[in-house]
C-alpha positions in Angstrom: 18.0 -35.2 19.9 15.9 -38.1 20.2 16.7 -40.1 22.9 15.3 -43.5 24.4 14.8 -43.5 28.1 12.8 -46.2 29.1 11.3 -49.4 28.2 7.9 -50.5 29.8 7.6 -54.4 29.6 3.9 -55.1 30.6 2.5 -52.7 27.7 5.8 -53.1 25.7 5.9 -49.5 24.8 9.6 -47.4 24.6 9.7 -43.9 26.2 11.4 -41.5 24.1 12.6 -38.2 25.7 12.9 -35.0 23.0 14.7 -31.9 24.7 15.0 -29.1 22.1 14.1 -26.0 23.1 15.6 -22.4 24.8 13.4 -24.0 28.5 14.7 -27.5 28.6 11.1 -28.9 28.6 10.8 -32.5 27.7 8.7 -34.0 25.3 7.9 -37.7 25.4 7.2 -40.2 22.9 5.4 -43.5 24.3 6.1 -46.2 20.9 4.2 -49.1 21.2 6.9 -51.8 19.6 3.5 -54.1 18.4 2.2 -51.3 16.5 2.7 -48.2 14.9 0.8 -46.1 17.3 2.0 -44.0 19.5 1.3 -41.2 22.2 2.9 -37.7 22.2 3.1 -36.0 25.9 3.9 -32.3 25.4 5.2 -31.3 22.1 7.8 -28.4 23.8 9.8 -28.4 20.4 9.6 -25.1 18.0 12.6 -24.4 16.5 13.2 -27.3 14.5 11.5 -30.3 13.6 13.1 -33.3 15.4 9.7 -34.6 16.5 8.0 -34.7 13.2 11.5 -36.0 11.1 11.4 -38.8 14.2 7.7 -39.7 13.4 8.3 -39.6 9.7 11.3 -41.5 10.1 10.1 -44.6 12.3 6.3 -44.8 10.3 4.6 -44.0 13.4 1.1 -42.6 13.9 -0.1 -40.1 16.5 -3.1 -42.0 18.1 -3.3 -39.4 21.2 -1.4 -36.1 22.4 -1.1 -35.4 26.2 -0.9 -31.9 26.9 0.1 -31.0 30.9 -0.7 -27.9 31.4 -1.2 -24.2 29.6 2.7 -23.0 30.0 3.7 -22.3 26.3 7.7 -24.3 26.3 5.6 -27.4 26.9 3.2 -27.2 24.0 4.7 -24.8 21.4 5.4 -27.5 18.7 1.9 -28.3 18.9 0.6 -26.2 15.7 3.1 -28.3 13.6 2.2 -32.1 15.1 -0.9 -31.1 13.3 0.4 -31.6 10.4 1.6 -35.1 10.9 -1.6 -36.8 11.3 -5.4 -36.7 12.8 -5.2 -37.6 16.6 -7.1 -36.9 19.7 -5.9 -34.2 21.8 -6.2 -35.2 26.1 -5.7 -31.8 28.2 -8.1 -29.9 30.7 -10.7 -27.2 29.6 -8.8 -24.6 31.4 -5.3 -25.7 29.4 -7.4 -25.2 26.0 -8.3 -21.8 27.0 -4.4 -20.6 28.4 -3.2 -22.4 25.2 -4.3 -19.8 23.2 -4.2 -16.8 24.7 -0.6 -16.1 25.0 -0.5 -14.0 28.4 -2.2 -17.0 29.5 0.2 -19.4 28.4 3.3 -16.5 29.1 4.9 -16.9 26.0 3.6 -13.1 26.0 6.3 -12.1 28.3 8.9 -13.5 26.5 8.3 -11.3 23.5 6.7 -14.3 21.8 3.4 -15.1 20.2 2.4 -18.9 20.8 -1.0 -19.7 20.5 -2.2 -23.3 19.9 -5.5 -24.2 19.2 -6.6 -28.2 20.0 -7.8 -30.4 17.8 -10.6 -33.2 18.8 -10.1 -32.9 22.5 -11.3 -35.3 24.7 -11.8 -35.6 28.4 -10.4 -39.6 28.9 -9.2 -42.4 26.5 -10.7 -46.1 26.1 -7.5 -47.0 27.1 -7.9 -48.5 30.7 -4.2 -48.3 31.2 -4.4 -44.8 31.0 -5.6 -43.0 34.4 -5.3 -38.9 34.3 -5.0 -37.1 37.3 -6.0 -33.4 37.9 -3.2 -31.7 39.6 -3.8 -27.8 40.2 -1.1 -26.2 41.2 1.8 -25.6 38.8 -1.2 -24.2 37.4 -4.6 -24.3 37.2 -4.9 -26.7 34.6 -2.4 -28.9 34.9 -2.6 -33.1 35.2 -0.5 -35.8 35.6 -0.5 -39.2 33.8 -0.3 -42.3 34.7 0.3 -45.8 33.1 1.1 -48.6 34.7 3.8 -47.7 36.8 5.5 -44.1 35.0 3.9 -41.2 35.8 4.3 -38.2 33.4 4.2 -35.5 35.9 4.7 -32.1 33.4 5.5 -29.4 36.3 3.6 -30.9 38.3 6.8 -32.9 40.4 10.3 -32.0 39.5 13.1 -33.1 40.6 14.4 -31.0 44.0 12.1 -28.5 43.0 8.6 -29.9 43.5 6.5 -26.8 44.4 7.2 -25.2 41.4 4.5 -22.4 42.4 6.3 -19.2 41.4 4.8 -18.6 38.1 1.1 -17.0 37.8 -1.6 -19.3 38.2 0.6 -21.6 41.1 -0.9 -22.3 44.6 1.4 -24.1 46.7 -1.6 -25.5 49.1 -3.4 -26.8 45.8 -0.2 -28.4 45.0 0.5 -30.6 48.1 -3.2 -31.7 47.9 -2.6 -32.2 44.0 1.0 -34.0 45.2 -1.6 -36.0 48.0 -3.7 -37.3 45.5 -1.1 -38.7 42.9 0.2 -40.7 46.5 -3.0 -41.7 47.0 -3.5 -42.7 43.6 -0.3 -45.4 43.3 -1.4 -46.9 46.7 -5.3 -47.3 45.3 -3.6 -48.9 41.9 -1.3 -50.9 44.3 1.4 -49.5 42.4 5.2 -50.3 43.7 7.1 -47.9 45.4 9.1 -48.0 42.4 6.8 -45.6 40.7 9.1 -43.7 37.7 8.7 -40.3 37.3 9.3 -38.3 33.8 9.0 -34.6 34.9 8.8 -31.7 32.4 12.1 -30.9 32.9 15.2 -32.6 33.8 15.8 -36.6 34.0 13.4 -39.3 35.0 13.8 -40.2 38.8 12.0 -42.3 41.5 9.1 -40.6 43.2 10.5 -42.3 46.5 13.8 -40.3 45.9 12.7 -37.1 46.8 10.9 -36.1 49.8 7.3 -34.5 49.9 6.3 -32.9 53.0 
């Protein structure tokens, strides 16, 4: 189900947190209360249709979707959010490509066949709250987001299990300089140490909480 998970005061946008599918990857929906707009981060969900009922349901409007990274469970509902609406589509080149090609994106080896194919993709928003952050390593195409002080991490940092490296395309060196430069990124923003981390899996925690060496 649906669930809220956070409220973010200085762009007064709720964080919804979707979890719906056989890999436990999250999907996020960031509501802005002012508006119906709103900005999907890695539609996971395809074998039902909680996402798009939710949408329907609370007259909202896809303005952007955040895809992570290539891995299939954390953009197989993608194909369907198409339906919803027009909306611009934020991931790297090399995600586009492992999107649809499904040994790429692994679904291959699960004796599935996801392929997605973006929409309208673009590189960066005009949204100067929004800062995206290349972070190889997970795999090779994978970012992080930030706004303001939340930081949508995909595979990138996971709770207890931060080098998450086993899967083809990981490099655990690329990851601790991917890791380095979201650090360096909250001190340049003069972000608190308070910075709160919604991973692709599991709960939301503290990036202070767990230890990065």
């Amino acid at each position: 189900m649906v669930e809220e998970v956070h409220f973010n005061e200085k762009y007064k946008i709720k964080v919804f947190k979707l979890t719906k599918n056989n890999f436990n990857s999250n999907t996020y929906i960031l509501s802005f209360i002012h508006s119906n707009q709103c900005i999907i981060i890695d539609p996971s969900e395809w074998t039902s249709t909680f996402l798009i009922d939710w949408l329907k349901t609370h007259n909202k409007i896809i303005k952007y979707c955040f895809i992570t990274h290539e891995h299939f469970d954390h953009h197989a509902g993608y194909e369907l959010l198409k339906n919803v609406n027009d909306f611009k589509t934020l991931c790297s080149l090399i995600t586009i490509e492992g999107m649809a090609n499904s040994k790429k994106n692994l679904s291959y080896f699960y004796n599935l066949d996801i392929k997605s194919h973006v929409i309208n993709h673009i590189n960066e928003t005009e949204e100067n709250y929004i800062n995206i952050v290349s972070t190889p390593g997970h795999s090779k195409g994978s970012i992080c987001i930030f706004i303001d002080d939340m930081l949508f991490s995909g595979d990138t940092i996971i709770a207890k299990e931060y080098l998450t490296t086993k899967l083809p395309g990981g490099n655990k060196l690329e990851l601790k300089k991917s890791i380095s430069l979201v650090q360096k990124k909250i001190i340049d923003n003069k972000f608190s140490s308070d910075v709160l981390v919604f991973p692709g899996h599991g709960n939301k925690f503290f990036l202070k909480d767990i230890k990065v060496e």
